[in-house]
mmCIF file as gemmi writes it, N, C-alpha and C atoms, coordinates in Angstrom:
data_model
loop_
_atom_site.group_PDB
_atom_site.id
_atom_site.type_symbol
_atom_site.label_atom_id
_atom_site.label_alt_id
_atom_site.label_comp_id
_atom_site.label_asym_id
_atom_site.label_entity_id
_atom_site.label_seq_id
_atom_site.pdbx_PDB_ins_code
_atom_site.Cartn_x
_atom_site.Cartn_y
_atom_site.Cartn_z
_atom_site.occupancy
_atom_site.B_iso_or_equiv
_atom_site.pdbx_formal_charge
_atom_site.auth_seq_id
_atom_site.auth_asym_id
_atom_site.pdbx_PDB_model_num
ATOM 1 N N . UNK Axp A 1 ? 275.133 350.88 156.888 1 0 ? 1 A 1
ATOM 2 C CA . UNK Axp A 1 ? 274.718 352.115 157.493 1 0 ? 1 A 1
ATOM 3 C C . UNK Axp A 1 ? 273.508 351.888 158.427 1 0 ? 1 A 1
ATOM 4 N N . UNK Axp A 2 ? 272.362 351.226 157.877 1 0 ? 2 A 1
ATOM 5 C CA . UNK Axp A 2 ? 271.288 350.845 158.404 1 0 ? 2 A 1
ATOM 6 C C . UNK Axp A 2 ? 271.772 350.124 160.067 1 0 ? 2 A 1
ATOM 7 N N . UNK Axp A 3 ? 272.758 349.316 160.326 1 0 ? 3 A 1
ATOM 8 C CA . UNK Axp A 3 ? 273.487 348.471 161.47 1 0 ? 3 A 1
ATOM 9 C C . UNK Axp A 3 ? 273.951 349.503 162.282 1 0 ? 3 A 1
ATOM 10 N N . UNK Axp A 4 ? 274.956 349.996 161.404 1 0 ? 4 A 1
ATOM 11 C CA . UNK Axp A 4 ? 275.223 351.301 162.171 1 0 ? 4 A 1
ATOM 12 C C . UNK Axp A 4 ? 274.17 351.862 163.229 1 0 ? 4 A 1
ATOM 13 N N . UNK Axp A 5 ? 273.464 352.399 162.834 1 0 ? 5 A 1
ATOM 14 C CA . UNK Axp A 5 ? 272.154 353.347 163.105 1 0 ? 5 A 1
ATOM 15 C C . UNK Axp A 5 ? 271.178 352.07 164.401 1 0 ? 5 A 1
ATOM 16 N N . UNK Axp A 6 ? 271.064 351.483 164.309 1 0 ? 6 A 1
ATOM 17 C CA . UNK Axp A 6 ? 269.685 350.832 164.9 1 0 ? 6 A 1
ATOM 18 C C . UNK Axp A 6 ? 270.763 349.361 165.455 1 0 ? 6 A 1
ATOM 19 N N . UNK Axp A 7 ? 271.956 349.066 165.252 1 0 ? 7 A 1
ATOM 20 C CA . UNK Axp A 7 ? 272.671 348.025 165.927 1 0 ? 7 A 1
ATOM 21 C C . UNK Axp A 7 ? 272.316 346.641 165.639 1 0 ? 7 A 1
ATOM 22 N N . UNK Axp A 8 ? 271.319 346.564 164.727 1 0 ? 8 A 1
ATOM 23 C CA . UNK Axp A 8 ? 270.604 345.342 164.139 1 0 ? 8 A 1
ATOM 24 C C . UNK Axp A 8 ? 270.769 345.878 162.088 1 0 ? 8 A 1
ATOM 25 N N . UNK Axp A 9 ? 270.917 344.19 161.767 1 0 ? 9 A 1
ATOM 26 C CA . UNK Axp A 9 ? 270.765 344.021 160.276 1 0 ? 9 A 1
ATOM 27 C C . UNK Axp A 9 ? 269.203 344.519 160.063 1 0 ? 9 A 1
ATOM 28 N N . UNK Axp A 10 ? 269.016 344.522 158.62 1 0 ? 10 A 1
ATOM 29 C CA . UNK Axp A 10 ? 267.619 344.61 157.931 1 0 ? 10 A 1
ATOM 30 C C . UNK Axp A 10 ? 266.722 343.695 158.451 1 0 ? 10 A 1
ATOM 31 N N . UNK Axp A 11 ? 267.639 342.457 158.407 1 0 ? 11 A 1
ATOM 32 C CA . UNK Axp A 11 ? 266.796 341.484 158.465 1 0 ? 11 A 1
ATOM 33 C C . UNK Axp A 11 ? 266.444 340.983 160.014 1 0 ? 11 A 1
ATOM 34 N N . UNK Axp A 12 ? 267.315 341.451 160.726 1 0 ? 12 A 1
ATOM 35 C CA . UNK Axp A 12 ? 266.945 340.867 162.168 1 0 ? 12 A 1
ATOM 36 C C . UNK Axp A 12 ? 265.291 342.073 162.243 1 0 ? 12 A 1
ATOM 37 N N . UNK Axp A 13 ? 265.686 343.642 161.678 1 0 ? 13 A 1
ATOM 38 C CA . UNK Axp A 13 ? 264.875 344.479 162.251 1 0 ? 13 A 1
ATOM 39 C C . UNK Axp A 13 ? 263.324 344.154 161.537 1 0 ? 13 A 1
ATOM 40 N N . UNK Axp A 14 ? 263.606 343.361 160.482 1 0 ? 14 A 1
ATOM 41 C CA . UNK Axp A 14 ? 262.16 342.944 159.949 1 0 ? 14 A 1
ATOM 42 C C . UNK Axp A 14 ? 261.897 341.829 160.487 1 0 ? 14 A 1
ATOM 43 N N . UNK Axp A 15 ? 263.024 340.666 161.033 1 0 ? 15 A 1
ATOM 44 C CA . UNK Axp A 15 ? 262.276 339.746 161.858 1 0 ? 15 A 1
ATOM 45 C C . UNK Axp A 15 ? 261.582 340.21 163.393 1 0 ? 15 A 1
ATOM 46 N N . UNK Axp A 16 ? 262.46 341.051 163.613 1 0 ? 16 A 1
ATOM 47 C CA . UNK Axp A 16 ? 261.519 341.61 165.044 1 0 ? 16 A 1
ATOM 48 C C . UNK Axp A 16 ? 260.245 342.127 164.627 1 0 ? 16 A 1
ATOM 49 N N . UNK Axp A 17 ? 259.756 342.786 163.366 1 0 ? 17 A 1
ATOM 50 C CA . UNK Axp A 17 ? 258.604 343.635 163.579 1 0 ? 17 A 1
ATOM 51 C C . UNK Axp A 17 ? 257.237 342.795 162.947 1 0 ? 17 A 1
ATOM 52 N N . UNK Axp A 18 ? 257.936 341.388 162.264 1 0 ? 18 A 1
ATOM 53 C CA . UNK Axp A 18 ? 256.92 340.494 161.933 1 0 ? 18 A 1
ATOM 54 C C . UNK Axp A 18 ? 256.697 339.14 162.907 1 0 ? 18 A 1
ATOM 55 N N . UNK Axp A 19 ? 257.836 339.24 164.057 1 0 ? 19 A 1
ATOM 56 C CA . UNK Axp A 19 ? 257.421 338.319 165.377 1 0 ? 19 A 1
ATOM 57 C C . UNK Axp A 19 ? 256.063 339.348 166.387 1 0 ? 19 A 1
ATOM 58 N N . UNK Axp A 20 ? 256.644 340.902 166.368 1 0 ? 20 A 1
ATOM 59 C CA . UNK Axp A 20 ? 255.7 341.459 166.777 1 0 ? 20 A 1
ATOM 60 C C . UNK Axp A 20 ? 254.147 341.452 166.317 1 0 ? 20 A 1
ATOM 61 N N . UNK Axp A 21 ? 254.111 341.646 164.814 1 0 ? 21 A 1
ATOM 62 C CA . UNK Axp A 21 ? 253.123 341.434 164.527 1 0 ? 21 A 1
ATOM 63 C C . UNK Axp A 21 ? 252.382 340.236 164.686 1 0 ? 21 A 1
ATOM 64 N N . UNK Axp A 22 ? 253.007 339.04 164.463 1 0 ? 22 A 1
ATOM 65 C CA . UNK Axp A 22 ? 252.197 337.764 164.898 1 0 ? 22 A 1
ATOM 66 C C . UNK Axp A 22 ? 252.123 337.523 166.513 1 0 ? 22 A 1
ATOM 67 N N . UNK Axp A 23 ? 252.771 338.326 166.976 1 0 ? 23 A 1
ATOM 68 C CA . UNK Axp A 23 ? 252.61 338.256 168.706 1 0 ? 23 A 1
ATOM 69 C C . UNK Axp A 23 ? 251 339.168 168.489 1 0 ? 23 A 1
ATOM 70 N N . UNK Axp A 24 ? 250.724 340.359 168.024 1 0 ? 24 A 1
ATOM 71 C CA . UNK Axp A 24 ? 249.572 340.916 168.413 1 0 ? 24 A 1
ATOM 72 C C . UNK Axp A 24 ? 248.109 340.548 166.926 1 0 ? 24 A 1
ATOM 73 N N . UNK Axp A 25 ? 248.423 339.736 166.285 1 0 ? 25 A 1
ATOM 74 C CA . UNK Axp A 25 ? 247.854 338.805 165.641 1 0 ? 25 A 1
ATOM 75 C C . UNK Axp A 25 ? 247.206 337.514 166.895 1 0 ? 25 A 1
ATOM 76 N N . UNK Axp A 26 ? 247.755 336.51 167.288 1 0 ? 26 A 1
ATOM 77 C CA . UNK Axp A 26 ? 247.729 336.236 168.2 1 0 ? 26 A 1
ATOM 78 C C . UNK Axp A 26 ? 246.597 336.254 169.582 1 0 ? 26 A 1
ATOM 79 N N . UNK Axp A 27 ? 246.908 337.448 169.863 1 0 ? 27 A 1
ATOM 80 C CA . UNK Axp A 27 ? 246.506 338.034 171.206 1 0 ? 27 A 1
ATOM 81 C C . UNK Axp A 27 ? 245.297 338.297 170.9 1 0 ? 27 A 1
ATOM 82 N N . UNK Axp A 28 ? 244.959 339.278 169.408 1 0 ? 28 A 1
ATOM 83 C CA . UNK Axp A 28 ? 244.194 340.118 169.693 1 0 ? 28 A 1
ATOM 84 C C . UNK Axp A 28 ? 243.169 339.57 168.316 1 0 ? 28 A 1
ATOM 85 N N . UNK Axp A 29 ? 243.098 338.693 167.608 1 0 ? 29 A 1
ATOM 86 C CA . UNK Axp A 29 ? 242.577 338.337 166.417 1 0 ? 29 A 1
ATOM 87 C C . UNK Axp A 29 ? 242.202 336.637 166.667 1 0 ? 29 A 1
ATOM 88 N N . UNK Axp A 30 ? 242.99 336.16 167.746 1 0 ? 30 A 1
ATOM 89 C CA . UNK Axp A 30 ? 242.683 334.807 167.984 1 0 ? 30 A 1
ATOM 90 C C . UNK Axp A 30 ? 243.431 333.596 166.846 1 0 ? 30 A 1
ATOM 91 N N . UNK Axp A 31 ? 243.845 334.37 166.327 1 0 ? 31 A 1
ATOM 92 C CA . UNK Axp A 31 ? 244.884 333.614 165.636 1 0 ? 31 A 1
ATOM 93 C C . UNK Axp A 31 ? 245.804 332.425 166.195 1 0 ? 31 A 1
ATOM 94 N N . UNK Axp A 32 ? 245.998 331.028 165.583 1 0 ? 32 A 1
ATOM 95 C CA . UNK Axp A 32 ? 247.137 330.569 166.104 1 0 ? 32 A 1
ATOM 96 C C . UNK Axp A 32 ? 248.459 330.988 165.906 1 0 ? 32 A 1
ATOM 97 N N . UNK Axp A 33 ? 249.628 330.249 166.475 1 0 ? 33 A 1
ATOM 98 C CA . UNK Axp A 33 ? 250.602 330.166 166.467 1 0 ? 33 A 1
ATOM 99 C C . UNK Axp A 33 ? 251.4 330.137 164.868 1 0 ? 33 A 1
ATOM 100 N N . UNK Axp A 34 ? 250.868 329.318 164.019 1 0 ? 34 A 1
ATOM 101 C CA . UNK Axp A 34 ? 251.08 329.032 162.94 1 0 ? 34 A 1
ATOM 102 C C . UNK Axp A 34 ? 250.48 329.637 161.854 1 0 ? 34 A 1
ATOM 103 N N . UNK Axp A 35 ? 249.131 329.992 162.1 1 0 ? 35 A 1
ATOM 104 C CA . UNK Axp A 35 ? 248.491 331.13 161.256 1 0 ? 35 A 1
ATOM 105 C C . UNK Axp A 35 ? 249.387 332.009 161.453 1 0 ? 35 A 1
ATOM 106 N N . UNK Axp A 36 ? 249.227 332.548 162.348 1 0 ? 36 A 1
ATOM 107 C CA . UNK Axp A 36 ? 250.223 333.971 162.707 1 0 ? 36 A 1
ATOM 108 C C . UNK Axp A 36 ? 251.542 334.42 161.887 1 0 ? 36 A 1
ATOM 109 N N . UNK Axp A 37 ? 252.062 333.202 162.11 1 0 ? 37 A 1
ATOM 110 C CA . UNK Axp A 37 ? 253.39 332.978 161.37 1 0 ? 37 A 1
ATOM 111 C C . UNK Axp A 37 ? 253.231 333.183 159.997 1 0 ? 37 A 1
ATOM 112 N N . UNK Axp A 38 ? 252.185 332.203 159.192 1 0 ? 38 A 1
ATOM 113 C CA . UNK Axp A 38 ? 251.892 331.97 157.942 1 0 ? 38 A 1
ATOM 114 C C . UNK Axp A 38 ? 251.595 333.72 157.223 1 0 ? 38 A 1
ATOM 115 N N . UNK Axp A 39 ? 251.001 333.919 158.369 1 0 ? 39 A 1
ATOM 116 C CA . UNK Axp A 39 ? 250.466 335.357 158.338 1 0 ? 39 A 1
ATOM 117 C C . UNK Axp A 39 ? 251.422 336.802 157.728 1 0 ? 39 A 1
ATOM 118 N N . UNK Axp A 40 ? 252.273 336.437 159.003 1 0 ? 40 A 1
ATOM 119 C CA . UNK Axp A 40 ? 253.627 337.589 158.599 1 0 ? 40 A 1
ATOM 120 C C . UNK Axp A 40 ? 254.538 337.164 157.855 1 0 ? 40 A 1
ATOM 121 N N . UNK Axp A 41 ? 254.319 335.64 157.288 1 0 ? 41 A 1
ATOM 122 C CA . UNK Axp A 41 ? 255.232 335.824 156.394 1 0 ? 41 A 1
ATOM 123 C C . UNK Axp A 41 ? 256.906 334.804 156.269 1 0 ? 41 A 1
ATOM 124 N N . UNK Axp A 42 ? 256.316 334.008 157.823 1 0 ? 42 A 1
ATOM 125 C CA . UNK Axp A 42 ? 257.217 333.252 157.817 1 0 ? 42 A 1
ATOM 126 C C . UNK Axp A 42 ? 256.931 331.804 157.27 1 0 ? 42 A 1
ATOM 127 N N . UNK Axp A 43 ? 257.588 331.425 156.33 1 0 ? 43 A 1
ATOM 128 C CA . UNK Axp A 43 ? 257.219 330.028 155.378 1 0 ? 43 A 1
ATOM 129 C C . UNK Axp A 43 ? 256.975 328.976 156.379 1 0 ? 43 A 1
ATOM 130 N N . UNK Axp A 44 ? 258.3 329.033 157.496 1 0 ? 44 A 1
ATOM 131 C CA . UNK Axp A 44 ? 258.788 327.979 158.319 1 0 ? 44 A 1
ATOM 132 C C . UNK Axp A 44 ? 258.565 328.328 159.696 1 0 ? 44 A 1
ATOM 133 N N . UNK Axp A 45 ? 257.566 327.401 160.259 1 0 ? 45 A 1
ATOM 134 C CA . UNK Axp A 45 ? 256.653 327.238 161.615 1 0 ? 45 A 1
ATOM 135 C C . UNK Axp A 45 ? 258.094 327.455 162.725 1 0 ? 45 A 1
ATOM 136 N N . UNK Axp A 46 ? 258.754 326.483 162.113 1 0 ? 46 A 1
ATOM 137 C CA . UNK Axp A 46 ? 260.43 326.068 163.088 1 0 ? 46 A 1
ATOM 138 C C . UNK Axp A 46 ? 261.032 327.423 163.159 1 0 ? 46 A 1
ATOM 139 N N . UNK Axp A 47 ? 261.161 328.142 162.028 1 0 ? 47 A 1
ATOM 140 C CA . UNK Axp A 47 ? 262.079 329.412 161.883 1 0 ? 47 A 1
ATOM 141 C C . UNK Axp A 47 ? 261.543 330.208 163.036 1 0 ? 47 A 1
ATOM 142 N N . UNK Axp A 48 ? 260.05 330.692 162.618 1 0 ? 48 A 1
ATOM 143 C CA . UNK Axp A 48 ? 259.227 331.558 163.484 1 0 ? 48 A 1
ATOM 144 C C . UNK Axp A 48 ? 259.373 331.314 164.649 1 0 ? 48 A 1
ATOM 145 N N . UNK Axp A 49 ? 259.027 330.218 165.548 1 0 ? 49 A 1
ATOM 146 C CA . UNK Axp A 49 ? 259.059 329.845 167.004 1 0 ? 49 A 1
ATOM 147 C C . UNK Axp A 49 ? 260.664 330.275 167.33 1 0 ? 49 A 1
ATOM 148 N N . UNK Axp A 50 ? 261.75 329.928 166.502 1 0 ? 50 A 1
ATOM 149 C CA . UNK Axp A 50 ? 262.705 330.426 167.182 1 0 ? 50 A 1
ATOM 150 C C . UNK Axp A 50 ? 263.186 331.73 167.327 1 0 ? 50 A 1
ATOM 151 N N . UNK Axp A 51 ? 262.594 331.941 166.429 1 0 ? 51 A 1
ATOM 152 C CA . UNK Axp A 51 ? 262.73 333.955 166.058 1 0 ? 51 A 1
ATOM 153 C C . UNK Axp A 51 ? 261.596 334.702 167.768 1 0 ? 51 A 1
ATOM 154 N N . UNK Axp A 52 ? 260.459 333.819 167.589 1 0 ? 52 A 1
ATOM 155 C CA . UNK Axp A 52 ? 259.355 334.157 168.614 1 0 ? 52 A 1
ATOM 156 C C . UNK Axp A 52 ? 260.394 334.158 169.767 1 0 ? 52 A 1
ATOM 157 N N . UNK Axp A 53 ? 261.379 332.962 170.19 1 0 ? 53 A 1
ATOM 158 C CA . UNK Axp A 53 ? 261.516 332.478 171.405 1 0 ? 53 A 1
ATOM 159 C C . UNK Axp A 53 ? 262.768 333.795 171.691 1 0 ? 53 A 1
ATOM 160 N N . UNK Axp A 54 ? 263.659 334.03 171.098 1 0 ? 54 A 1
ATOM 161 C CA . UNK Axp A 54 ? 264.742 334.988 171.037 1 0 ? 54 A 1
ATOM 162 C C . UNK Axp A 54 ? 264.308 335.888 171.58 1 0 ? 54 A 1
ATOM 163 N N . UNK Axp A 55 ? 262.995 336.576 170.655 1 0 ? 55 A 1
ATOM 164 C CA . UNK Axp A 55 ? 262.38 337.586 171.099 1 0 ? 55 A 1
ATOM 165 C C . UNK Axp A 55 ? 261.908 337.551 172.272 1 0 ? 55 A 1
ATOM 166 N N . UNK Axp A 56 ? 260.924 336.936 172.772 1 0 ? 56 A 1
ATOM 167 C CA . UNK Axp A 56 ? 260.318 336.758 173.793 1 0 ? 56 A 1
ATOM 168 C C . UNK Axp A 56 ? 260.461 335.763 175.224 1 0 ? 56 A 1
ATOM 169 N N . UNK Axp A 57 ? 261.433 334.99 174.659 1 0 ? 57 A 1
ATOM 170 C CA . UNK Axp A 57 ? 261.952 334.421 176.154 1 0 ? 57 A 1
ATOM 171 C C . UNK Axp A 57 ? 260.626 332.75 176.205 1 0 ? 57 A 1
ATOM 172 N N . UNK Axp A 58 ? 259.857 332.89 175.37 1 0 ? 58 A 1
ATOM 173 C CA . UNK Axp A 58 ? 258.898 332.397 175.666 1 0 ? 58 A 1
ATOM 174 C C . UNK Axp A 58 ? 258.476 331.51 174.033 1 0 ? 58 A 1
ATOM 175 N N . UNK Axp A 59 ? 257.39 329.861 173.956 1 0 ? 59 A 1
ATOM 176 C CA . UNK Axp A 59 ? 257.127 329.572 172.618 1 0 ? 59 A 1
ATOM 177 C C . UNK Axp A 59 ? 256.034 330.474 172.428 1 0 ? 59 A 1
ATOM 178 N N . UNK Axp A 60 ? 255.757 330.67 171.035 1 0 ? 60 A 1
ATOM 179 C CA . UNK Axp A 60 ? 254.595 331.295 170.901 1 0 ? 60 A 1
ATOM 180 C C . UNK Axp A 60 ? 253.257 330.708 171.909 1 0 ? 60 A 1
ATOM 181 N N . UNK Axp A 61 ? 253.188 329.626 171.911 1 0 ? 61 A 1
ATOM 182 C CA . UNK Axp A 61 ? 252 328.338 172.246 1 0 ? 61 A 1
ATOM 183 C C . UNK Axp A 61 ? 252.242 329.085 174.377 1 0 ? 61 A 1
ATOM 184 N N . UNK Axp A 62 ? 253.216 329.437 175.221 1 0 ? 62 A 1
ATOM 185 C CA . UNK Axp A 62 ? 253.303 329.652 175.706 1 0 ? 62 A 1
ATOM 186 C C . UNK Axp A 62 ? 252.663 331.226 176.251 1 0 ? 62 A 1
ATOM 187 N N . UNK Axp A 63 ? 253.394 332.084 174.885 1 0 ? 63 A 1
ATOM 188 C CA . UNK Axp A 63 ? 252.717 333.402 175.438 1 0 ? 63 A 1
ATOM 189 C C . UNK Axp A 63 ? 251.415 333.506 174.656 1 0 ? 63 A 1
ATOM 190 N N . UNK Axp A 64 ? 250.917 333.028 173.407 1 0 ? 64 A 1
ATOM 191 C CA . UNK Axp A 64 ? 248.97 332.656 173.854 1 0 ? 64 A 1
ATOM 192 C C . UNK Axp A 64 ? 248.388 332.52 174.652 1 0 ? 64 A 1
ATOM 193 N N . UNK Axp A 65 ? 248.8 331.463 175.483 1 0 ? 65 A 1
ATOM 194 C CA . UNK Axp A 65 ? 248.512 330.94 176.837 1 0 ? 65 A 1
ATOM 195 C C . UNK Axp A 65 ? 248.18 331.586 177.79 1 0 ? 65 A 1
ATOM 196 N N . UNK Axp A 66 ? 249.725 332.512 178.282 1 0 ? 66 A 1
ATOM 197 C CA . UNK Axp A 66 ? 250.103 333.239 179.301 1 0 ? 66 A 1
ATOM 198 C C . UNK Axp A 66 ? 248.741 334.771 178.448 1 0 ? 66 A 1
ATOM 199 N N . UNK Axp A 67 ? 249.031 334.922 177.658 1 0 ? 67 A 1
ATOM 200 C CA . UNK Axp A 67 ? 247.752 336.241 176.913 1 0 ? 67 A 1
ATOM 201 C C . UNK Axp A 67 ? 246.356 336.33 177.193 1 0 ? 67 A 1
ATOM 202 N N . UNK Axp A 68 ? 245.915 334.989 177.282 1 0 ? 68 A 1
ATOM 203 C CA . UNK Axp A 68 ? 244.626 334.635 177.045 1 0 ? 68 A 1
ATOM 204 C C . UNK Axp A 68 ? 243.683 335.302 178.103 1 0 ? 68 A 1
ATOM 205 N N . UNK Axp A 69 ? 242.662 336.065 177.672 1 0 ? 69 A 1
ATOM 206 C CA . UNK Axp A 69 ? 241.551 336.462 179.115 1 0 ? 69 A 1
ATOM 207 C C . UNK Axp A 69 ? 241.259 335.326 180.111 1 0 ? 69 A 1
ATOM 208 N N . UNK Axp A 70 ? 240.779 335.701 180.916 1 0 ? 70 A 1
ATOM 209 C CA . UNK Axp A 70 ? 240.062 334.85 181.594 1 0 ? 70 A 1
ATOM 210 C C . UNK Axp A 70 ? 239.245 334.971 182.23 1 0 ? 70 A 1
């Protein structure tokens, strides 16, 4: 029902909202890449970056980068 409704599993919709969160972990806390991850919850650095990259087109280590003030 949940698929139905939103076109995504449970689990894709909780991997999107804990890539989000370590995306604005990240940005805004100075967090790394791997903290971040560790952070929301993902065990596996490998898992996360690919979940990150799906999402975002981009590695995490990339959109830090591209985030960063200057």
């Amino acid at each position: 029902m949940f698929k139905q409704e939103t076109g995504y599993t449970i689990v894709e919709h909780l991997n999107q909202m804990r890539v989000r969160h370590a995306a604005l972990l990240m940005i805004h806390s100075g967090r790394t890449a791997n903290e971040a991850a560790q952070d929301v919850g993902f065990n596996s650095y490998n898992h996360f970056a690919d979940q990150f990259r799906k999402q975002y087109g981009v590695s995490p280590r990339q959109y830090r980068q591209a985030c960063k003030p200057t």
